[in-house]
C-alpha positions in Angstrom: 48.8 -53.4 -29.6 49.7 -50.4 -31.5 46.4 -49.8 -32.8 44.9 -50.2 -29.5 47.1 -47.5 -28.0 46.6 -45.2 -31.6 42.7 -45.1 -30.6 43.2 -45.0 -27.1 44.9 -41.7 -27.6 42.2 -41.0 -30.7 39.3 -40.8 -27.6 41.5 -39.5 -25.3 42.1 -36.2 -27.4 38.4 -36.1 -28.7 37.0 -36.1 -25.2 39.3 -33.4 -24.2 38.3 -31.6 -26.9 34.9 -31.8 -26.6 34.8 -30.8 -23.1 36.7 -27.7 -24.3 33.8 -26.5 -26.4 31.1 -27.9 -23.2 33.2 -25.4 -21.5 32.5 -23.0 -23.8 29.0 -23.3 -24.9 28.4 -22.9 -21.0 29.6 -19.5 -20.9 28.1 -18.1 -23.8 24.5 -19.6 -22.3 25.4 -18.5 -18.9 25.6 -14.7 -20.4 22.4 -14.9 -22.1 20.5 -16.7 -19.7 21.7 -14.0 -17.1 20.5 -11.2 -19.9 17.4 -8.5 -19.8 16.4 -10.0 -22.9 16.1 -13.5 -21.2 13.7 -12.2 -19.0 11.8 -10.4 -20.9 11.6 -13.5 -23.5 10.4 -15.9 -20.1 7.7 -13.2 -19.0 6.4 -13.4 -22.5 6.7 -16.7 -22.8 4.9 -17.2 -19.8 2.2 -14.7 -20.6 1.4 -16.1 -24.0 1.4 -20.1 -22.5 -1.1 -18.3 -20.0 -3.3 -16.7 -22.8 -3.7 -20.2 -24.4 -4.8 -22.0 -21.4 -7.8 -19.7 -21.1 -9.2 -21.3 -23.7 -9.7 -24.7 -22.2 -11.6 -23.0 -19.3 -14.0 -20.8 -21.8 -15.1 -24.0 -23.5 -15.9 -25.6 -20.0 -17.4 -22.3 -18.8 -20.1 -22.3 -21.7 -20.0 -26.6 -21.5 -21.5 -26.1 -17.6 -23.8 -22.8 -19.3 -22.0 -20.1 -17.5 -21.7 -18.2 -20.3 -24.3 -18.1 -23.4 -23.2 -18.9 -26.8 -22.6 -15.1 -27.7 -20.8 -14.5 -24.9 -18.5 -17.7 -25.9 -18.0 -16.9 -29.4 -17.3 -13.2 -28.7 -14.4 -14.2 -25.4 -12.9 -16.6 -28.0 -12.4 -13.7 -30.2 -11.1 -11.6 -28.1 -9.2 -14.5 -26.1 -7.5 -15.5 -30.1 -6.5 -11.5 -30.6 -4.9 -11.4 -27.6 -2.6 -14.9 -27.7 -1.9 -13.7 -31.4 -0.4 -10.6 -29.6 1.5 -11.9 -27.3 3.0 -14.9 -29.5 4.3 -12.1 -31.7 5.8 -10.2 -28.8 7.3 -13.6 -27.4 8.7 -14.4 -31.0 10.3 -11.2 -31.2 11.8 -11.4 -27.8 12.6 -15.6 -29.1 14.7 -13.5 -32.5 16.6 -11.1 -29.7 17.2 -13.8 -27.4 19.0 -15.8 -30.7 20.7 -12.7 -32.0 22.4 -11.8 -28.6 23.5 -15.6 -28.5 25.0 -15.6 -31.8 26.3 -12.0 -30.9 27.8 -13.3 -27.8 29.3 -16.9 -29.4 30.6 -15.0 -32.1 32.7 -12.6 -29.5 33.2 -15.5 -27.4 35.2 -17.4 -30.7 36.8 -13.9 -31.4 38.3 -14.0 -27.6 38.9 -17.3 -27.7 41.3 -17.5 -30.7 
């Protein structure tokens, strides 16, 4: 019986601690997520997943002989300059984004203790 009631208490103090740091976690993504750099790193994001489904439609455009094979290989070059671009400017925005959190946990666990 005692060991019953020894672990009982066991996951009764883990749980409450680990809602604690849910609790916390929360607000330190809730600041970021409501940052400038947040949307910045989204509109990237979004621009570079945009870049790389061109692709798909330049294959099918020259596929279907929209486009002749010149005009294919030179889009494609252009097409891969321009995702290269904007995945570097999306994985800078990705290293702010992570610095800013770990800025922000850091002075969260600072406030905190």
């Amino acid at each position: 019986m005692r060991i019953f009631l020894i672990s009982v208490f066991c996951l009764s103090l883990f749980s409450c601690n680990q809602q604690e740091a849910e609790k916390k976690e929360d607000v330190v993504l809730d600041k970021v997520a409501s940052s400038d750099t947040y949307e910045k790193y989204v509109a990237a994001y979004n621009d570079y997943k945009s870049c790389k489904e061109e692709r798909p439609q330049l294959t099918q455009d020259y596929m279907d002989k929209k486009i002749t094979a010149e005009e294919f290989r030179e889009r494609l070059k252009v097409n891969g300059k321009a995702c290269n671009i904007k995945r570097d400017i999306y994985n800078r925005y990705y290293r702010l984004l992570q610095a800013e959190f770990d800025k922000e946990a850091e002075a969260y666990k600072i406030n905190e203790e």
